[in-house]
C-alpha distance (Angstrom), angle and dihedral (degrees) to the residues before:
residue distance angle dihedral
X1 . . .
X2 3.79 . .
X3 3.82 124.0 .
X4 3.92 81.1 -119.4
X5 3.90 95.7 69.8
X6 3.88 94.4 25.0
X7 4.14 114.3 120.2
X8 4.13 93.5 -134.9
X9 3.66 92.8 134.6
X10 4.22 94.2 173.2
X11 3.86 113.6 -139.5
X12 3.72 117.4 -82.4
X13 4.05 113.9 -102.0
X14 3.93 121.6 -122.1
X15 3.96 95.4 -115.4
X16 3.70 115.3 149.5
X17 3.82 120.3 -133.0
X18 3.69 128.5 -152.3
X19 3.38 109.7 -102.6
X20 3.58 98.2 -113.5
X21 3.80 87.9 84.0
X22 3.55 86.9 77.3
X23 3.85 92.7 71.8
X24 3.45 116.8 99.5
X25 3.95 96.6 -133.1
X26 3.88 110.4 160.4
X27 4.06 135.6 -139.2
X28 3.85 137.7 -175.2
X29 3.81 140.9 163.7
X30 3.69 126.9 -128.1
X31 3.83 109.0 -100.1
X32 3.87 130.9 -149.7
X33 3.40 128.4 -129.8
X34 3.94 104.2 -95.4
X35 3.79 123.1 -109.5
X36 3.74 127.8 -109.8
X37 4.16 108.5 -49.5
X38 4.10 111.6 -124.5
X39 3.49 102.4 -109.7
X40 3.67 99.8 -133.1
X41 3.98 89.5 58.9
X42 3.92 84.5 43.1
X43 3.73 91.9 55.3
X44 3.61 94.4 42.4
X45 3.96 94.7 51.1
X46 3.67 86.0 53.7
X47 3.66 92.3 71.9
X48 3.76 109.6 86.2
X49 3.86 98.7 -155.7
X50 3.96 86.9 30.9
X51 4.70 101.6 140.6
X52 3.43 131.1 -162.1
X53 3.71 88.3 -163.9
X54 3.70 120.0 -59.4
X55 3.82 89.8 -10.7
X56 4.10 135.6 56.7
X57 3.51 117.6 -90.8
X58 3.80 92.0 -125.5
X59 3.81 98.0 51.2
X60 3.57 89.2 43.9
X61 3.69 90.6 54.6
X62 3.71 84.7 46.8
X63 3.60 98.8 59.6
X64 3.75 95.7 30.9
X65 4.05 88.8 67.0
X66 3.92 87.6 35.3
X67 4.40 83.3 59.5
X68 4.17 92.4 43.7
X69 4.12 88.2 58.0
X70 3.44 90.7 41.6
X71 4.35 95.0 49.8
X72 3.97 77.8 44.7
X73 3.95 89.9 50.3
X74 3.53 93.0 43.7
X75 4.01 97.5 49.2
X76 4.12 91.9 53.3
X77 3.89 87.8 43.8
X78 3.92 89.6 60.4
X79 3.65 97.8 48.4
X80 3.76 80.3 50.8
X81 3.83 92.0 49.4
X82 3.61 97.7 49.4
X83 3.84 101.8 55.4
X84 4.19 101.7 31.4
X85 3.60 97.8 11.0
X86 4.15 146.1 86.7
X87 3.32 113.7 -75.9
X88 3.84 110.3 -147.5
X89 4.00 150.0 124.1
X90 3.58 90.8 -86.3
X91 3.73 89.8 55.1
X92 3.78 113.7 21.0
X93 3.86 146.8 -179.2
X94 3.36 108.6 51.8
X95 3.76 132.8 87.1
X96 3.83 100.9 -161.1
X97 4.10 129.1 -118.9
X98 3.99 102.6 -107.3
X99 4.11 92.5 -155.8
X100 4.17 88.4 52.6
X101 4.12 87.1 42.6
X102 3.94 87.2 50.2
X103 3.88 92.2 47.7
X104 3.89 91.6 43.4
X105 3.92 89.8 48.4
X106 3.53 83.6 56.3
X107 3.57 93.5 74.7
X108 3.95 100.3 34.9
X109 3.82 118.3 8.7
X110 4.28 89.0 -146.2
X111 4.09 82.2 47.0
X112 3.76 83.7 128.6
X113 4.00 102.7 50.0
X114 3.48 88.9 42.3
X115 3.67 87.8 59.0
X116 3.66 103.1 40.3
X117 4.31 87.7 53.5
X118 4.53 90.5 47.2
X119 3.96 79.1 51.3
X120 3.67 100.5 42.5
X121 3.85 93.4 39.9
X122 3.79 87.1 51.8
X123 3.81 98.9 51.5
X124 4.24 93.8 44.0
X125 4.27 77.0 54.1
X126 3.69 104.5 61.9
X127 4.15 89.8 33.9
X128 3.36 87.5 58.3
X129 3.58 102.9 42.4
X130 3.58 92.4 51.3
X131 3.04 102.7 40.2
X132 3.61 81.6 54.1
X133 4.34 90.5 53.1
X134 3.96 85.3 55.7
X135 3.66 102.8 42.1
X136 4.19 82.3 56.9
X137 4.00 85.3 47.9
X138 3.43 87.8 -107.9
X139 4.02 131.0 137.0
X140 3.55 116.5 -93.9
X141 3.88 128.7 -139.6
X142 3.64 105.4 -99.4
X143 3.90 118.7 174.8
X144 4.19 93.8 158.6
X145 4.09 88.0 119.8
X146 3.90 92.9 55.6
X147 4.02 92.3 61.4
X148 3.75 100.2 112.5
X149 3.54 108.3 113.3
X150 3.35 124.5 125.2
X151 4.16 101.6 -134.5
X152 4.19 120.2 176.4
X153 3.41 118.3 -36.4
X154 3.92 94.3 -166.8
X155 3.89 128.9 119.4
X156 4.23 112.1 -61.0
X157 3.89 96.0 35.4
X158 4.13 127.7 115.5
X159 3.43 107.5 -103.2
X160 3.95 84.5 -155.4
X161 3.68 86.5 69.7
X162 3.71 112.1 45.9
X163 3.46 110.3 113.1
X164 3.81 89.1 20.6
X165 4.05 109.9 81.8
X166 3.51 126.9 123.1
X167 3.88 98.6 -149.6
X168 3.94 132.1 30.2
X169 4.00 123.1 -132.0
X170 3.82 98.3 -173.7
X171 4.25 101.4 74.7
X172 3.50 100.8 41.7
X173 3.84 127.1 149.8
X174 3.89 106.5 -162.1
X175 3.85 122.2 -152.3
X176 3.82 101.5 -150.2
X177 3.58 97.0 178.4
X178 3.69 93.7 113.9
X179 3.16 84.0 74.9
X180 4.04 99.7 77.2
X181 3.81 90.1 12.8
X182 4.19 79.8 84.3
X183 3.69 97.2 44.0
X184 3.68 96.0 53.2
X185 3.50 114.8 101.8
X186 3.89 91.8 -168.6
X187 3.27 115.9 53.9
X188 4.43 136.5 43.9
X189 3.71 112.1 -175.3
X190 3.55 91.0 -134.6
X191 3.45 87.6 64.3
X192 3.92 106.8 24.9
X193 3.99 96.0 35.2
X194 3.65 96.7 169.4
X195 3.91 101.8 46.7
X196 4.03 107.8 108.0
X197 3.66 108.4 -136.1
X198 4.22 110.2 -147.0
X199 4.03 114.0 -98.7
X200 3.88 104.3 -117.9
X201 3.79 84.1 -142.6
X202 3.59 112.0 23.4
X203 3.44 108.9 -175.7
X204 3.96 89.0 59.3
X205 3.82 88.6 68.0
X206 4.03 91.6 59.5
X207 3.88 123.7 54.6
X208 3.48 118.8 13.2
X209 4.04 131.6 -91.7
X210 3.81 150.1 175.4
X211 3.43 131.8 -103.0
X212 3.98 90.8 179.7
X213 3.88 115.7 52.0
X214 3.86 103.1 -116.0
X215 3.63 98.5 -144.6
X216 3.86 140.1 5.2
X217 4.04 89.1 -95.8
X218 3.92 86.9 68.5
X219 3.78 88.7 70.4
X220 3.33 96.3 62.4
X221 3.90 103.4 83.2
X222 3.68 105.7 60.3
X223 4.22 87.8 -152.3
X224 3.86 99.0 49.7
X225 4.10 87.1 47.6
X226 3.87 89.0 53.0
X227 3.62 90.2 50.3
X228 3.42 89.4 47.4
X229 4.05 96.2 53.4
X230 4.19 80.3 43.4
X231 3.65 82.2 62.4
X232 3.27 98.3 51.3
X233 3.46 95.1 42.8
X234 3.93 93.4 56.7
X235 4.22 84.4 45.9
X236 3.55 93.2 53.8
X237 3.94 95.2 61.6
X238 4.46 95.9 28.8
X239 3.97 78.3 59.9
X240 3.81 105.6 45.9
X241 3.57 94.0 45.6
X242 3.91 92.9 65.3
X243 4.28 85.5 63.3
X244 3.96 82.8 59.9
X245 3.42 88.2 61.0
X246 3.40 112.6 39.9
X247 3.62 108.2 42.1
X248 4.17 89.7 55.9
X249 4.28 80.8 39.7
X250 3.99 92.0 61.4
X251 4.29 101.8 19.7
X252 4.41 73.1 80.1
X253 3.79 95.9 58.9
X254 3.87 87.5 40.9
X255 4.17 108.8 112.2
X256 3.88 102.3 -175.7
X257 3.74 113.3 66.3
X258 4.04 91.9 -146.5
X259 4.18 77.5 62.2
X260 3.66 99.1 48.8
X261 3.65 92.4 50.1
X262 3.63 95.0 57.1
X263 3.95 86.4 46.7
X264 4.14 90.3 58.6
X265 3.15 98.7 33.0
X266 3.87 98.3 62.2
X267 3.53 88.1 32.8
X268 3.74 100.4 73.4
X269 4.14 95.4 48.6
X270 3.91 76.8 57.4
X271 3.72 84.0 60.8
X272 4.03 93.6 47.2
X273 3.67 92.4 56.6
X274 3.60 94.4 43.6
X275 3.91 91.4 49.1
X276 4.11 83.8 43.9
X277 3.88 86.2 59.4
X278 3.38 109.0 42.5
X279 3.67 99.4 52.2
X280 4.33 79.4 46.7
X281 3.52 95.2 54.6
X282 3.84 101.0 55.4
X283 3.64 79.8 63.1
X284 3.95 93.8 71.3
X285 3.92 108.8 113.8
X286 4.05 117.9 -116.5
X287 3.47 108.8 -98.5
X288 4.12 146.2 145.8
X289 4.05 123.3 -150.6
X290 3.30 135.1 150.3
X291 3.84 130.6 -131.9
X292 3.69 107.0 -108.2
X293 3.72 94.5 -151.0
X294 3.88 102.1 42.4
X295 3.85 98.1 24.8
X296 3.90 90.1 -132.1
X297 3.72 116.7 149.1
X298 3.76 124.9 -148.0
X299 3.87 124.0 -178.1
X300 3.62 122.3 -163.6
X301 3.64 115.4 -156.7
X302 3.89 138.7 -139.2
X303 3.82 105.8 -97.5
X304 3.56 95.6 -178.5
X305 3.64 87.7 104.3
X306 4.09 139.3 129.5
X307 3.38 91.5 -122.1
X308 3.63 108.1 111.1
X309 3.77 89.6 -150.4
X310 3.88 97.0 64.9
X311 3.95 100.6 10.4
X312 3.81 100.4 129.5
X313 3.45 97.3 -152.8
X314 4.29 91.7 73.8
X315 3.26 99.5 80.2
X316 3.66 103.0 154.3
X317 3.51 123.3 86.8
X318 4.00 116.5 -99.5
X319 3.68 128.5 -124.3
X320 3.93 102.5 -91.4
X321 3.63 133.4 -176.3
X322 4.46 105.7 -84.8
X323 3.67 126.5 -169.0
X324 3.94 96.4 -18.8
X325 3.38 138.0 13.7
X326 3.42 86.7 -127.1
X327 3.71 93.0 72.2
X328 3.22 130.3 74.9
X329 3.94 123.8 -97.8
X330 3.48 120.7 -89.3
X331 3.86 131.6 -167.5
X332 4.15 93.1 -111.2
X333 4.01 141.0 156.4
X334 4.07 106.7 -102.0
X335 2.71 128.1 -110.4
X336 3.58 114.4 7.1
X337 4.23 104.6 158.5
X338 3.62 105.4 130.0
X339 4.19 97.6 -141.8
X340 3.51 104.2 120.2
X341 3.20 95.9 -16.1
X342 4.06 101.9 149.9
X343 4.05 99.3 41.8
X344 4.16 81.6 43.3
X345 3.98 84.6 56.9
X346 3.73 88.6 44.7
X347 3.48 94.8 49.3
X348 3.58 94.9 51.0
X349 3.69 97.6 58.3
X350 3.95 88.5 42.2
X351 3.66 91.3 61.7
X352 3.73 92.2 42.1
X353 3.81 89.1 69.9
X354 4.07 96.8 -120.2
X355 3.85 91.1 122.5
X356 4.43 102.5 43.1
X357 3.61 105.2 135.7
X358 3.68 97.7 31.5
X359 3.84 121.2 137.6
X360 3.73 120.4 -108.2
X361 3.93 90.4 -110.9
X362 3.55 90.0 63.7
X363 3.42 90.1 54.0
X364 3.70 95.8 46.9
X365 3.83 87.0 46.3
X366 3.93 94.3 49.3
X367 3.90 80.9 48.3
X368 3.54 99.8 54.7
X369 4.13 97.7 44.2
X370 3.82 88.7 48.0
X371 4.12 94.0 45.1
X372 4.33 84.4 49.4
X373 3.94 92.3 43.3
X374 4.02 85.6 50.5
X375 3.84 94.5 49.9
X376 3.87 92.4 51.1
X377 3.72 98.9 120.2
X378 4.09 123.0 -171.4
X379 3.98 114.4 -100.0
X380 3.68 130.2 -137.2
């Protein structure tokens, strides 16, 4: 069996959190209408009592899509882990780049804990879910044939893996408008889809940056390496957020109950790592550089501010408008409509840049999984 669908959840590590994690602060991205369903999968979810084995088509579809994000998850995590993070039997083969640590640390002196547990969590997720998928007799998620990306060959990495990631960290373009999306008080995409929420960092959402440095010769310039931990910092949280989202999105197309318990309860430690990062990433010191090998400029702002847009200090979610505007607000996850929802997700992390230089078939894979997950309809 591959190590992709293989239960080996590894035994959780004794590393205390700050007790903020304990708040229930809440993230989402913006999702897409979904694309044109396959009409096979269409036809298929149609059928109530329609089994993939010992579980429903549609929830397997569901969970299926849920284990690709999390395998994708998982992969950046490590690449994470091995430069900035713990390095550990629980999470192994790297040997972490002290002047990328130091930087990181910068921001958030347990930077590196904090890391090691996202990665950890992430891996014990798509394990689980399929192992899950195959102990129903169902397919698992299994993306091992799409690991050819090239990833950072600088000091800390696994040499074992150069050459052999699924997702790439040095072009992204980050959309940091969760970041007042959760402060306003006005406006919930599910209800207000066409209101443009400001970018916390602008110029991350134009050009295209790392969050890892690429080689060695990134670590020379003390500024461009803190801008690229800032990067990072603001990825860590724009990524989480989407988990927030989509497991609440799909746990309402779930039919079987043993489904939509696995759906919200991995959902909410989606939530705690979100919450983790956001409070983490108002942290990251004002600063300007520019890339020395692409010439792209980012600026990172002081959010320190009284602006209750940006201030970095309100880091819960405000009472928004839910359901109706008739209502009144309520302190929610947004947004949580389920149209779409999965090749919304999927688009979201296309246009943030984590999948350039992918091959077509992992496209057309993604594609599929996200057009199933989307067709998943709720059973008598």
């Amino acid at each position: 069996m591959s190590p992709e669908v293989a239960n080996l959840s590894p035994a959780r590590r004794k590393v205390p959190r700050r007790t903020f994690l304990c708040r229930m602060g809440l993230g989402a991205i913006a999702l897409a209408p979904g694309a044109a369903l396959f009409s096979s999968a269409s036809n298929a979810f149609g059928e109530e009592d329609a089994i993939e084995s010992g579980i429903r088509v549609g929830d397997a579809a569901l969970l299926r899509f849920a284990a690709a994000l999390e395998l994708l998850e998982a992969d950046f995590w490590i690449q994470y882990n091995e430069l900035g993070g713990v390095q550990d039997s629980e999470v192994p083969g790297g040997s972490g780049n002290p002047d990328y640590t130091e930087a990181l640390e910068i921001i958030e002196d347990e930077m590196g804990d904090y890391i090691h547990d996202n990665t950890d969590d992430e891996i014990t997720h798509h394990r689980f879910l399929n192992a899950y998928l195959v102990s129903k007799g169902a397919a698992p998620a299994n993306l091992g044939r799409f690991r050819t990306l090239m990833g950072s060959t600088a000091t800390g990495v696994n040499p074992n893996r150069v050459g052999k990631r699924l997702t790439n960290l040095t072009q992204l373009t980050l959309d940091t408008s969760w970041w007042t999306r959760y402060r306003d008080d006005a406006h919930n995409p599910d209800l207000n889809p066409n209101h443009v929420f400001p970018q916390a960092v602008p110029s991350l959402h134009t050009g295209q940056h790392t969050a890892i440095p690429r080689t060695d010769a990134d670590t020379s310039n003390p500024n461009f390496l803190q801008a690229i931990a800032n990067t990072a910092a603001f990825h860590f949280p724009t990524i989480e957020q989407g988990g927030n989202s989509l497991y609440p999105s799909m746990a309402q197309r779930a039919t079987s109950v043993e489904v939509l318990r696995i759906l919200i309860s991995i959902g909410p430690t989606e939530t705690m790592h979100f919450q983790t990062w956001a409070d983490v990433a108002g942290n990251a010191p004002p600063l300007s550089a520019v890339d020395p090998v692409t010439g792209v400029r980012v600026t990172f702002p002081n959010l320190e501010v009284e602006n209750e847009l940006f201030d970095k200090a309100l880091i819960m979610p405000e009472p928004c408008p839910f359901l109706s505007q008739n209502l009144p607000p309520c302190s929610i996850i947004r947004p949580t409509k389920t149209q779409g929802v999965a090749m919304g997700a999927l688009k979201f992390l296309t246009d943030m840049g984590l999948f350039i230089g992918q091959s077509p078939a992992f496209f057309s894979y993604m594609r599929q999984l996200a057009q199933e997950a989307d067709a998943a309809r709720r059973g008598g």
